[in-house]
MARVEX-452623 format. One record per residue (C-alpha): x, y, z; residue in three letters; residue number from 1. Coordinates in steps of 0.25 Angstrom, whole numbers. Example, Ala and Ser with C-alpha at 12.3 -4.5 7.8 and 13.67 -1.06 7.14 Angstrom:
<nodes>
{node {49,-18,31},ALA,1}
{node {55,-4,29},SER,2}
</nodes>
This chain:
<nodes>
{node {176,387,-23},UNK,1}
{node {181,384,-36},UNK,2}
{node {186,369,-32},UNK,3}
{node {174,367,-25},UNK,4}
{node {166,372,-36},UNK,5}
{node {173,362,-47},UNK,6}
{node {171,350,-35},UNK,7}
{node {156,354,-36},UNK,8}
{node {156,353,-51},UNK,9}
{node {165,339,-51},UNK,10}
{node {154,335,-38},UNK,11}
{node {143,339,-49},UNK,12}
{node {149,332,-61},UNK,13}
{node {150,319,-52},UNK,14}
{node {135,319,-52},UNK,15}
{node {132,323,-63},UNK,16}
{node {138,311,-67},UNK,17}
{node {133,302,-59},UNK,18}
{node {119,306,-62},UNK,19}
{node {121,305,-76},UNK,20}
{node {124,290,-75},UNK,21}
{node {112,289,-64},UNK,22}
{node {105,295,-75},UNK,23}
{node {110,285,-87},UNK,24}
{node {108,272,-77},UNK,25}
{node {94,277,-76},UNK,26}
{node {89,281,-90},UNK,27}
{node {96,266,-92},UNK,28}
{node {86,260,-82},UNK,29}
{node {76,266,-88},UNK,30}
{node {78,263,-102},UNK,31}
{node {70,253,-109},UNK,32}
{node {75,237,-107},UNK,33}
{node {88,237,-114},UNK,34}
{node {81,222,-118},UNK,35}
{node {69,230,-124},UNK,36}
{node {56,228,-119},UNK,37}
{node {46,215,-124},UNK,38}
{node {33,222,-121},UNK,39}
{node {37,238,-128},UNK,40}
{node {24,241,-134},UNK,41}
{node {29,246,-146},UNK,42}
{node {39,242,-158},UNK,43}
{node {49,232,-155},UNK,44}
{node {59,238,-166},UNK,45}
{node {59,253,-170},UNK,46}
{node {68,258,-181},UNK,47}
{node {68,274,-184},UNK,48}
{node {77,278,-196},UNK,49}
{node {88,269,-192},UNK,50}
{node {100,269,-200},UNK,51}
{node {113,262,-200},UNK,52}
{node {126,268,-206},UNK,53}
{node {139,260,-208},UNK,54}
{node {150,270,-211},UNK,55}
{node {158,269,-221},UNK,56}
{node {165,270,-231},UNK,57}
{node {156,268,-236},UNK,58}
{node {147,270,-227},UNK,59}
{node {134,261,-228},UNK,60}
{node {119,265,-224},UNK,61}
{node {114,252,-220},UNK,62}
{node {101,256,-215},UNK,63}
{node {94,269,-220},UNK,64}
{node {83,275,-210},UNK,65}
{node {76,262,-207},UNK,66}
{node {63,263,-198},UNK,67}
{node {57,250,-193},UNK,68}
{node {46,246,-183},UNK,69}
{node {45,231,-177},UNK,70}
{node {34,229,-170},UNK,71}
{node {33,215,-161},UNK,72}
{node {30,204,-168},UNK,73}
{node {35,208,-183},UNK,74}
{node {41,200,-192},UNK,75}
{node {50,208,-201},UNK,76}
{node {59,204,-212},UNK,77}
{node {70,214,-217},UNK,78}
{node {72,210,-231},UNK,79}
{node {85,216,-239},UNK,80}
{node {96,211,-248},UNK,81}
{node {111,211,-241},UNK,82}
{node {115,225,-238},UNK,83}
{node {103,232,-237},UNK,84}
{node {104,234,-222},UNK,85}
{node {97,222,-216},UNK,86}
{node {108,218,-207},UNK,87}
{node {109,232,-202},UNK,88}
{node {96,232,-200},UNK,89}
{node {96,218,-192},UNK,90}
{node {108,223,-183},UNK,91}
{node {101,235,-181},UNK,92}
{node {87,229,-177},UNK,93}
{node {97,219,-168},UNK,94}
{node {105,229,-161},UNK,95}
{node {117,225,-167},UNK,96}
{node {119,240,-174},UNK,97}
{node {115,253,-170},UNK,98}
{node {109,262,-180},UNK,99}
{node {117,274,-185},UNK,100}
{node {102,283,-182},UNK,101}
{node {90,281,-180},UNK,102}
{node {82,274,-169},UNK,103}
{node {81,258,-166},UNK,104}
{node {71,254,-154},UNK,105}
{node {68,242,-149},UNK,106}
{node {56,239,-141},UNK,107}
{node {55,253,-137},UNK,108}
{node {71,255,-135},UNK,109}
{node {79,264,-143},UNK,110}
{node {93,255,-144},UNK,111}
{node {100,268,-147},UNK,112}
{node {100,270,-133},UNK,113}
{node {105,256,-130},UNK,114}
{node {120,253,-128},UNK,115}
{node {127,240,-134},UNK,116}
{node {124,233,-119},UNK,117}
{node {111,237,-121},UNK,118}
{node {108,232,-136},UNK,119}
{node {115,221,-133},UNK,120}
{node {104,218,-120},UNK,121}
{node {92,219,-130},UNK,122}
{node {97,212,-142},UNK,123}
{node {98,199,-131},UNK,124}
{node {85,202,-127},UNK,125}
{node {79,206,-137},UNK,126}
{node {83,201,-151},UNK,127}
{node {85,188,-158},UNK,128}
{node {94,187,-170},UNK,129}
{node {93,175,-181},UNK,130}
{node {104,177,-192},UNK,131}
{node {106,170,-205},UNK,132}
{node {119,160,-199},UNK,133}
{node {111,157,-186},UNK,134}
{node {123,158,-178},UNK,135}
{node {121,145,-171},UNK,136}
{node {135,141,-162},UNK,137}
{node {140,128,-166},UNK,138}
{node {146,123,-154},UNK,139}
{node {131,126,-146},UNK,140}
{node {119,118,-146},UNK,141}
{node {104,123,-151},UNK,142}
{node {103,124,-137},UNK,143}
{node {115,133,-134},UNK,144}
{node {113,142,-147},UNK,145}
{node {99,148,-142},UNK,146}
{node {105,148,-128},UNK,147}
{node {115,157,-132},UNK,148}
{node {105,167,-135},UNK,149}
{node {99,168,-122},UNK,150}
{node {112,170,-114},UNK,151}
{node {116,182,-124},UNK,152}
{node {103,187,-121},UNK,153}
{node {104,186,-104},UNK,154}
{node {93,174,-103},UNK,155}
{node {94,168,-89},UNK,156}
{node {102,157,-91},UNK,157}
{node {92,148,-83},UNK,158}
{node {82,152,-94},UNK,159}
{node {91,150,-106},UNK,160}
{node {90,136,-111},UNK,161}
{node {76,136,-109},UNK,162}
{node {73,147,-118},UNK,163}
{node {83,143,-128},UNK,164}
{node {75,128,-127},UNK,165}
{node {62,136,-129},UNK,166}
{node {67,144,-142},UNK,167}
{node {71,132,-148},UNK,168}
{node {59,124,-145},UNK,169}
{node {52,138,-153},UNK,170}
{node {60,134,-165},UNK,171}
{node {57,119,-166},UNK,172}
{node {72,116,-161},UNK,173}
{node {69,110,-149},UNK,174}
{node {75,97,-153},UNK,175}
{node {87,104,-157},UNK,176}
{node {92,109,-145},UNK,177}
{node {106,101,-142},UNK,178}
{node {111,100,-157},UNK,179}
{node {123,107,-164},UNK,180}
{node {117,120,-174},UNK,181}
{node {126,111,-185},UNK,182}
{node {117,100,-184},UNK,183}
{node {104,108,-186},UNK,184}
{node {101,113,-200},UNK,185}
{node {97,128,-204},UNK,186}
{node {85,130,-202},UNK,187}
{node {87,122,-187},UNK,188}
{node {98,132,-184},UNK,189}
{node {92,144,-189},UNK,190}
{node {79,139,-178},UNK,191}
{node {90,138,-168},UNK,192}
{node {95,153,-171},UNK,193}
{node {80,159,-170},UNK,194}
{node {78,150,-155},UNK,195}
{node {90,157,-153},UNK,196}
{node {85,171,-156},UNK,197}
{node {72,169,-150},UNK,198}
{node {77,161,-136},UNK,199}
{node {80,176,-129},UNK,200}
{node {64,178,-134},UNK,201}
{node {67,193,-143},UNK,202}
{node {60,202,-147},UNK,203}
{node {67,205,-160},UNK,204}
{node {71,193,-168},UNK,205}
{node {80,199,-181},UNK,206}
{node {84,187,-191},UNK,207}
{node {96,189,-201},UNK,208}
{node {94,181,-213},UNK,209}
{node {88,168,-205},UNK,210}
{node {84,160,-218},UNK,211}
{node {96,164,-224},UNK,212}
{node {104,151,-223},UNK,213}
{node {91,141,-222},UNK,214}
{node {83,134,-234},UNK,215}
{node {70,138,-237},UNK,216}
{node {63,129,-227},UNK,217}
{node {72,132,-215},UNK,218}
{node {69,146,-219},UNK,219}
{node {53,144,-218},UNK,220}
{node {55,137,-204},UNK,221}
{node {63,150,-199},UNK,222}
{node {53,159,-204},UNK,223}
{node {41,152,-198},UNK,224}
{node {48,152,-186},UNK,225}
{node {51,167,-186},UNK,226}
{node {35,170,-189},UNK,227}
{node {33,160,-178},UNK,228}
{node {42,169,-169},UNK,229}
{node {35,180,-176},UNK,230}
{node {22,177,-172},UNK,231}
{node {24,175,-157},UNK,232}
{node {30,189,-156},UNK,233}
{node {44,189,-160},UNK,234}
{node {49,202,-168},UNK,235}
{node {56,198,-180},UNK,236}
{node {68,205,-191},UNK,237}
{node {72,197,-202},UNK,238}
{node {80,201,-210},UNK,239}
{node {82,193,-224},UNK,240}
{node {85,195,-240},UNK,241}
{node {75,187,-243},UNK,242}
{node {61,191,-247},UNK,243}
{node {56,177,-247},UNK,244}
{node {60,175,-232},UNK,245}
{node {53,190,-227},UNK,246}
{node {41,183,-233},UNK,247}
{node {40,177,-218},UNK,248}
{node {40,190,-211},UNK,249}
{node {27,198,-208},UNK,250}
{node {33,212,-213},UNK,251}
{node {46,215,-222},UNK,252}
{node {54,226,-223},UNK,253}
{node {66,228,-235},UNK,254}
{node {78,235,-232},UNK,255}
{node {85,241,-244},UNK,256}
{node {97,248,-243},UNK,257}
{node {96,251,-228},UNK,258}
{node {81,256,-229},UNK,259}
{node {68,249,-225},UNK,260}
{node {54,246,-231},UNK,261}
{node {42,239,-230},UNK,262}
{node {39,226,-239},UNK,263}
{node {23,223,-241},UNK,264}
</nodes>
């Protein structure tokens, strides 16, 4: 009686076992797109009290109970002088960092729940990034920069060339397509960096810095282009030092010292 009884209890384990990972594949089916979800009626971005903490020694508080709402459309500039948590905040609202508490959604998800796979699926889908250094490959063309984009994010391979073609047409680069990024100037090859971001049609577009390295009329071009992108629905973060540059965006938040606050 006693062997058959522990049998029973191995017999039991078994399946409890297997149901629980029925269970996980289900709630896993079930759970929202892990590429979010275009027509989610509500915010496209949610943050509740996050913060991040780097430990130390010292340790480092880069973001102090921050609570954000995006809706779609909005044009946001995050405006902070260096080390008052702006690239924390950028890889948070990229899904390159996880907050330390908190709670992050995205079109309705709560990324806590995601694992890396997961928030690596959406980020492709989802987001588009524009940094300060463009981050063009020299050895690629126009062409094959914005391509690249389209393979990280899964594009049907028979559909990529024509939506990279199409996002460069969008930023008047058309003409560009088979040159080197060495023989553009900056402001060219920052245009070539937002066809880049846009090709995969995001969301979210954040931008690091993206007038950081072009002169004063470059920089006007890029702007007008991201109200453009703006205007036709694209949500966009840009984060930036400089006041003269927020001017661009519809609303404008400061971060200091970790902390968040609305500018008039």
């Amino acid at each position: 009686m006693i062997l058959e009884n522990a049998e029973d209890r191995r017999v039991r384990s078994r399946a409890r076992a297997r149901a629980a990972k029925r269970a996980r594949e289900q709630r896993r089916t079930e759970r929202p797109t892990t590429v979010g979800d275009p027509d989610f009626a509500g915010p496209i971005v949610e943050l509740a009290d996050v913060t991040r903490l780097f430990p130390g020694p010292p340790a480092v508080q880069a973001l102090r109970g921050v609570d954000l709402v995006l809706e779609r459309g909005d044009f946001l500039a995050i405006v902070g002088p260096s080390g008052s948590g702006k690239s924390t905040m950028l890889n948070t609202l990229g899904l390159l960092d996880r907050p330390s508490s908190g709670a992050f959604r995205f079109e309705g998800i709560d990324t806590s729940e995601l694992t890396e796979d997961e928030r690596a699926a959406l980020r492709g889908r989802a987001l588009g990034f524009v940094f300060q250094s463009f981050h063009l490959m020299p050895t690629r063309s126009v062409l094959e920069n914005v391509m690249l984009a389209t393979v990280y994010a899964g594009v049907d391979p028979n559909d990529r060339e024509r939506l990279a073609r199409e996002a460069l047409d969008r930023v008047g680069l058309a003409h560009r397509v088979g040159f080197s990024p060495a023989t553009l100037s900056g402001g060219e090859r920052q245009r070539v960096a937002v066809a880049r971001a846009v090709s995969t049609s995001p969301r979210l577009l954040l931008a690091d810095e993206p007038t950081g390295n072009l002169d004063r009329e470059n920089s006007e071009a890029v702007l007008r282009l991201f109200s453009e992108l703006g205007a036709d629905g694209l949500t966009i973060v840009m984060i930036t030092h400089d006041s003269a540059v927020a001017d661009a965006a519809r609303r404008r938040v400061r971060i200091s010292d970790g902390r968040l606050s609305e500018l008039a």
